[in-house]
C-alpha positions as CSV (number, residue, x, y, z in Angstrom):
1,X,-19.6,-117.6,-19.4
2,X,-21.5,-119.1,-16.3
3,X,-25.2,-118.2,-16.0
4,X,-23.6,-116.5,-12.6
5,X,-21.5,-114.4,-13.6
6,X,-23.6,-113.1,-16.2
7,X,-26.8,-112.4,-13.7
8,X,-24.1,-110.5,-11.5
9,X,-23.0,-108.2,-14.5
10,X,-26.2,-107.8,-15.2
11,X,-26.7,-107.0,-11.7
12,X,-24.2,-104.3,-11.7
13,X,-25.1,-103.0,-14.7
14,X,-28.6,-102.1,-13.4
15,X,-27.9,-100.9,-10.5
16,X,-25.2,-98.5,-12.4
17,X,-28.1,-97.6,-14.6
18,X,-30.1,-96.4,-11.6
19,X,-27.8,-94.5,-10.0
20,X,-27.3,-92.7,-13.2
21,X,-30.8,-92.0,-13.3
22,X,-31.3,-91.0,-10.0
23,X,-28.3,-88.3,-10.0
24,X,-30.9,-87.0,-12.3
25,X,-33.0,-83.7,-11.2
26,X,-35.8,-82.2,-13.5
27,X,-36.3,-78.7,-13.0
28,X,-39.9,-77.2,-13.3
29,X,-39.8,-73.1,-13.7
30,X,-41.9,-70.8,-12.7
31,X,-42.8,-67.2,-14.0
32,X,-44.6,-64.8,-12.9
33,X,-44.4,-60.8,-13.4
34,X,-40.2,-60.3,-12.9
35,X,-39.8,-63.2,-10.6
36,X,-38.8,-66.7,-11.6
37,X,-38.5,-69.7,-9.6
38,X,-36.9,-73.0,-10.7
39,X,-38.1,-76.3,-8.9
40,X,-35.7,-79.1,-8.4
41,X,-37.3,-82.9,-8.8
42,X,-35.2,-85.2,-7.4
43,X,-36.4,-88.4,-9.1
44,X,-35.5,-91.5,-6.4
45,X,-35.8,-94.9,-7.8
46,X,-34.2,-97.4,-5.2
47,X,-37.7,-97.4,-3.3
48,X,-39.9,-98.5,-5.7
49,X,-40.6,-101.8,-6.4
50,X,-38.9,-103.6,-9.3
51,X,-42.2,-104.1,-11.0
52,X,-43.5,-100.9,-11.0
53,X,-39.9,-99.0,-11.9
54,X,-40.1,-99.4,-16.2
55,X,-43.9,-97.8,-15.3
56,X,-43.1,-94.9,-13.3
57,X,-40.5,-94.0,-15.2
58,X,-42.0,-94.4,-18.0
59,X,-45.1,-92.2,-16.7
60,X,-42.6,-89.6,-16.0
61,X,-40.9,-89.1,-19.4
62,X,-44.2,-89.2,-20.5
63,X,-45.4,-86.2,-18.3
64,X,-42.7,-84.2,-18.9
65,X,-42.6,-84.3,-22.9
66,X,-46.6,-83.5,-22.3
67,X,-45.8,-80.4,-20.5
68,X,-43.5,-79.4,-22.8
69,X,-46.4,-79.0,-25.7
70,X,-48.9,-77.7,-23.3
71,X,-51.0,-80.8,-23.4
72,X,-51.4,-80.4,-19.5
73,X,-54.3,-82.7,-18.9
74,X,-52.7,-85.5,-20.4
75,X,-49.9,-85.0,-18.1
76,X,-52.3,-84.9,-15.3
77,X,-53.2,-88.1,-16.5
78,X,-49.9,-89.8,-16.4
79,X,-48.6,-88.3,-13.0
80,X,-51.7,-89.2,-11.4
81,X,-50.8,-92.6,-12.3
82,X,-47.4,-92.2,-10.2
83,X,-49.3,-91.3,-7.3
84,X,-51.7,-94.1,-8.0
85,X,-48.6,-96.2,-8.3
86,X,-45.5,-95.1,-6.9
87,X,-44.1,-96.4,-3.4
88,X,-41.9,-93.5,-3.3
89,X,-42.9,-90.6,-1.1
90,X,-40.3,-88.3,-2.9
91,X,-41.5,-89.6,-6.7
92,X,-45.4,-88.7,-5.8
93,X,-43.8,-85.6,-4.0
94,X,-42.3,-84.6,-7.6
95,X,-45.9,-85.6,-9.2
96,X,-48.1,-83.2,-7.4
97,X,-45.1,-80.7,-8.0
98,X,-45.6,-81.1,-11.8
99,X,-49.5,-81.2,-11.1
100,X,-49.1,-77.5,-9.9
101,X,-46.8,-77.1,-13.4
102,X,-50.0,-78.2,-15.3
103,X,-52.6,-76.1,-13.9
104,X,-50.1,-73.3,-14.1
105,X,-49.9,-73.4,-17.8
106,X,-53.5,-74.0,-18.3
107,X,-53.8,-70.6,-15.3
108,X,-56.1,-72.6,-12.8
109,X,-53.8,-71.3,-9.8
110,X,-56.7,-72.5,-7.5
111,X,-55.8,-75.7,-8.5
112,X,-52.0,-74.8,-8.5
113,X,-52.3,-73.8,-4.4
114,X,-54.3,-76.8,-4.0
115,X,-51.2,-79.2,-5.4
116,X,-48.5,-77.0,-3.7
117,X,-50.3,-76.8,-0.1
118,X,-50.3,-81.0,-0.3
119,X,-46.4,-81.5,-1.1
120,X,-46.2,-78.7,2.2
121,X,-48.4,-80.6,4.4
122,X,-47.8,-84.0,3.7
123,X,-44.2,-84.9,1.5
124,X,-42.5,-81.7,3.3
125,X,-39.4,-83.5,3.8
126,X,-39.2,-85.1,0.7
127,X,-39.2,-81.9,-1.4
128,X,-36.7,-78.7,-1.5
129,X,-39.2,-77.1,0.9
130,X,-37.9,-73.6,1.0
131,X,-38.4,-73.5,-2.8
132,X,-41.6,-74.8,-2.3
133,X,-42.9,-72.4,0.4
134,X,-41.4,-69.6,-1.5
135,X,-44.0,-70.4,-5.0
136,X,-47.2,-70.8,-2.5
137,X,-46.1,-67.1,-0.5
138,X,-45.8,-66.0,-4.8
139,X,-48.8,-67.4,-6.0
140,X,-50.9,-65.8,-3.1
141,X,-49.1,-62.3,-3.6
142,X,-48.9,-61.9,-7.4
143,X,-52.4,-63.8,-8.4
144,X,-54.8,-63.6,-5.6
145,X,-53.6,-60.4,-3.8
146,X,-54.9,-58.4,-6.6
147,X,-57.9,-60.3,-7.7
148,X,-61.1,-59.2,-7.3
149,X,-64.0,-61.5,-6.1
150,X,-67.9,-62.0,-6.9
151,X,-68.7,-60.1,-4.1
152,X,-66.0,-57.3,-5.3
153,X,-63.6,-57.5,-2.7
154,X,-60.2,-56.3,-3.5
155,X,-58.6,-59.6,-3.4
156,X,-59.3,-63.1,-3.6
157,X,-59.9,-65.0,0.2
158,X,-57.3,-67.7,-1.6
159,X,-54.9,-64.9,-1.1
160,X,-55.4,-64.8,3.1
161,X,-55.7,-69.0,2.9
162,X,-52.3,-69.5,1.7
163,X,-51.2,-66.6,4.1
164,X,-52.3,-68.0,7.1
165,X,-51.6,-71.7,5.8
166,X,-47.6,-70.2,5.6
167,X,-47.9,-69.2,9.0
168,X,-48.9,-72.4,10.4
169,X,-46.7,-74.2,8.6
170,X,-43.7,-72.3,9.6
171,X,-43.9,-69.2,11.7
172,X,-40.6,-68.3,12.3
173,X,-39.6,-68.7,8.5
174,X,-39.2,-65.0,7.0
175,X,-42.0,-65.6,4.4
176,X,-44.3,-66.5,7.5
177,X,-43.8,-62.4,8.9
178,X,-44.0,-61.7,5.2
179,X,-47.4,-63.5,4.9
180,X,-48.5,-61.6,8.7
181,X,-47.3,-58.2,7.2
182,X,-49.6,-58.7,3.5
183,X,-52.8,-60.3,5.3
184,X,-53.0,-57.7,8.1
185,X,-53.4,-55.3,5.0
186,X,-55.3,-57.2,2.9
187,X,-57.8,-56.7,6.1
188,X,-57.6,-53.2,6.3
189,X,-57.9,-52.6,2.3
190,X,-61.1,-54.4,2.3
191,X,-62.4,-52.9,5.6
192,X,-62.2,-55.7,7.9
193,X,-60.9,-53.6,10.3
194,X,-61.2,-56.0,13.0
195,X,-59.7,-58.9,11.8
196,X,-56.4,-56.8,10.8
197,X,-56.2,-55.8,14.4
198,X,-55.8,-59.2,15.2
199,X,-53.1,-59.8,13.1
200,X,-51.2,-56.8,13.4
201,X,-51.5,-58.0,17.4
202,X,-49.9,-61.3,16.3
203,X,-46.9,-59.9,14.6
204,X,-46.3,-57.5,17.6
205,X,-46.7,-60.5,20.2
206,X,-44.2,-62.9,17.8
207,X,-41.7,-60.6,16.3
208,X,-41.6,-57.7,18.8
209,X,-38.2,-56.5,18.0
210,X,-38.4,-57.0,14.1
211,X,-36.5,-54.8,11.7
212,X,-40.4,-54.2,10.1
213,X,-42.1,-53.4,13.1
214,X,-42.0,-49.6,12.8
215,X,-43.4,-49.8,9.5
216,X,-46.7,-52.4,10.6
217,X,-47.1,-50.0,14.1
218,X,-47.3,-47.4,11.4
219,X,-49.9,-49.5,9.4
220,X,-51.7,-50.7,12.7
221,X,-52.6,-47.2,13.6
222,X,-53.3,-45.8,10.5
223,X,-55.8,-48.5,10.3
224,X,-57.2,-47.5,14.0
225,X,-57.7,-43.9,13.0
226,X,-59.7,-45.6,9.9
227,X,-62.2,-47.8,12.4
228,X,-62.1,-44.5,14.8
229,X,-64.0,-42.4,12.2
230,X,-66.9,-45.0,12.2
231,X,-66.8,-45.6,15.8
232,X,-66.5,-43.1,17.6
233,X,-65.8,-43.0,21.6
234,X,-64.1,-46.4,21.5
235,X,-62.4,-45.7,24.6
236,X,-60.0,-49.0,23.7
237,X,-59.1,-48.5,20.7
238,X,-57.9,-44.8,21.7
239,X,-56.1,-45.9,24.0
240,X,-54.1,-48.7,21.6
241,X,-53.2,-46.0,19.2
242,X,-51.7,-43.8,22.3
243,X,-49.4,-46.5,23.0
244,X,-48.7,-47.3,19.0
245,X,-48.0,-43.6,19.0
246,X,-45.7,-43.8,22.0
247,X,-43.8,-46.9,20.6
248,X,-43.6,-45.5,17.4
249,X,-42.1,-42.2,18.4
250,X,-39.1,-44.4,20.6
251,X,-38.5,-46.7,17.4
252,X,-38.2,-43.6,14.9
253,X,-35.1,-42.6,16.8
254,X,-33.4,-45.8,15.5
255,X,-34.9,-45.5,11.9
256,X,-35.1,-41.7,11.2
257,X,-35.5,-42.5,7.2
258,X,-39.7,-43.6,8.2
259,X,-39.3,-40.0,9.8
260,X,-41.4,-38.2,7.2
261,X,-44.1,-41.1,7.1
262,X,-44.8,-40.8,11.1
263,X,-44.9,-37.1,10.7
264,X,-47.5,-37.8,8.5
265,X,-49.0,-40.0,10.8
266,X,-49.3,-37.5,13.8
267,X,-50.7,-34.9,11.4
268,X,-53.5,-37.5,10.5
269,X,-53.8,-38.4,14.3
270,X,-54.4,-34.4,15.3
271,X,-57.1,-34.3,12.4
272,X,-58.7,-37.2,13.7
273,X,-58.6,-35.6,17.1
274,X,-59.8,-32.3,16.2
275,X,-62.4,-33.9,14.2
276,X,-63.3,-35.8,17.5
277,X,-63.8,-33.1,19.4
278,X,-65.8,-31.3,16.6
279,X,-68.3,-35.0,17.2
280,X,-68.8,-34.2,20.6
281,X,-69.6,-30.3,20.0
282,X,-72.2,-31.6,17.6
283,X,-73.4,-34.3,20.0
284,X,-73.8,-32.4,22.8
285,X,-75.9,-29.3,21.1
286,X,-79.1,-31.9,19.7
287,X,-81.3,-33.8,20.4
288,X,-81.8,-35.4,23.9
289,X,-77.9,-35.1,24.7
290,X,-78.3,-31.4,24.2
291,X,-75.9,-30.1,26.9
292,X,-74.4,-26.7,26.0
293,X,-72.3,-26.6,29.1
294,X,-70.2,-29.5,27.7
295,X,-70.3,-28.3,23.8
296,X,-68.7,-25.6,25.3
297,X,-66.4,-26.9,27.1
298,X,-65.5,-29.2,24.5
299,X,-65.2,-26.1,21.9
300,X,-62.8,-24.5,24.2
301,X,-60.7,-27.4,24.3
302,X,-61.2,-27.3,20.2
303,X,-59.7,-23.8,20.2
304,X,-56.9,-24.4,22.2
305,X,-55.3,-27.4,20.7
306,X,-56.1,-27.2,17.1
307,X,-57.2,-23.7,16.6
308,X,-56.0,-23.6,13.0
309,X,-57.6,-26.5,12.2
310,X,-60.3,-27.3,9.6
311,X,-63.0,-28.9,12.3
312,X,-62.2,-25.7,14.4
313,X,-63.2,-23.1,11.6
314,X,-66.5,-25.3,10.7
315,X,-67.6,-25.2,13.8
316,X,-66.8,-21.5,14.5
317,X,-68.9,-20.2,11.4
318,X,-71.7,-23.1,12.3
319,X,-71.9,-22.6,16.2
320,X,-70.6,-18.6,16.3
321,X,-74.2,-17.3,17.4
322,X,-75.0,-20.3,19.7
323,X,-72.1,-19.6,22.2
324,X,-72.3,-15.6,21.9
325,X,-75.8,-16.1,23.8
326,X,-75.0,-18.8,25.9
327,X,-71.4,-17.1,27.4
């Protein structure tokens, strides 16, 4: 047989052996609460150079039989080495990928949103990026969502990173109203009233017509009547929660199951406003505002609107004397 014709079958040979491998996928899984998510590695070899090819793969095989008994950092080790190495953007793709695997068995999910936000940014089209997105959005919801900081907040920051890294990424992607939805409440939970404004003003500007939007205008003034209560006489903020109010009663026509929560709403909205008006009795009757004409005025308007309410009989037992002498 001529020297040839054997380097040709040897040729074909190979390159039959890489194809074979490359058909191959490794799947990394995810678990976390009830949901799991399976990661597909698509391993390509024609793009890396000859000499490096025994290596990488090698590295690889290595790096999966670590993960498999939980030695993580000596998998770290080894798929460092293909990113080191590898001339394949889809191969150190698939190497951060099982990076995020490691630090998710040894729980450092810090580390695991640092791996996964660098495949999004920078090998996005190398990956299965919708399976990708869809483990950062998880990781933020089911780890950092509930976490509580140093400073005792009732969620981790890492949680809002990875929300608004989603929504940069890819803003019209369903996880990216998802991620507006969760970090607009994550703002109102831990009092940053001002901030959830902004996003709630966001996800009405984008999405103005979306299926969810009764349920965040909902949100977004229930969050108002929260900041009213501390500030009171914020003439603009009023008047945004007249016009959620108005928008909400329109969209509950379409979506009369939300009926009982806006009902609920409107009863929260007349105690605010009764409690309001109770503010400005109490303004008005001390100190150097003291102006009895207007406490009166405003205790008439009290009486009218919201005469069986709760501000309306404290104020009747607590001013009753004050207005017989003053009528």
């Amino acid at each position: 047989m001529s020297s040839g014709y054997c380097s040709l079958l040897f040729s074909v040979i190979l390159s039959l052996r890489l194809v074979a491998v490359e058909s191959q996928t490794d799947k990394l899984a995810f678990t976390m609460a009830d949901k799991h998510f399976v990661v597909n590695l698509k391993w390509d070899w024609q793009t890396e150079k000859a000499s490096r090819l025994p290596m990488i793969m090698h590295w690889r095989k290595l790096a999966l039989e670590h993960l498999a008994a939980g030695h993580t950092w000596r998998a770290r080790w080894k798929l460092k080495s293909i990113v080191r190495e590898s001339h394949s953007m889809s191969n150190i793709a698939n190497a951060y990928l099982m990076m995020a695997k490691s630090y998710w068995l040894s729980d450092d999910f810090y580390k695991v949103s640092e791996m996964l936000r660098t495949v999004i940014d920078q090998y996005a089209a190398y990956v299965d990026f919708d399976q990708v997105i869809r483990l950062e959005f998880t990781v933020a919801r089911e780890y950092f969502q509930g976490k509580t900081d140093f400073f005792g907040s009732s969620y981790d920051p890492s949680a809002i990173e990875i929300y608004e890294h989603i929504r940069s990424r890819v803003p019209y992607h369903p996880l990216a109203i998802r991620s507006t939805i969760e970090e607009a409440l994550l703002f109102v939970k831990s009092g940053q009233y001002g901030k959830s404004f902004q996003v709630f003003e966001q996800f009405l500007y984008y999405y103005p017509t979306h299926p969810r939007g009764l349920e965040v205008r909902i949100a977004y003034a229930n969050a108002i009547l929260d900041q009213l209560y501390t500030q009171e006489g914020n003439v603009e903020l009023e008047q945004s929660l007249e016009q959620l109010l108005q928008e909400i009663d329109t969209l509950i026509r379409k979506k009369p199951q939300s009926l009982a929560e806006v009902e609920k709403l409107h009863q929260r909205h007349q105690r605010w406003q009764s409690d309001h008006l109770a503010y400005l009795i109490h303004f008005y009757t001390r100190g150097d505002q003291r102006d009895l004409a207007a406490a009166q005025h405003y205790y008439r308007q009290l009486l009218a609107r919201y005469p069986q309410s709760e501000a309306a009989r404290k104020i009747a037992r607590e001013f009753a004397g004050l207005w017989s002498k003053n009528e």
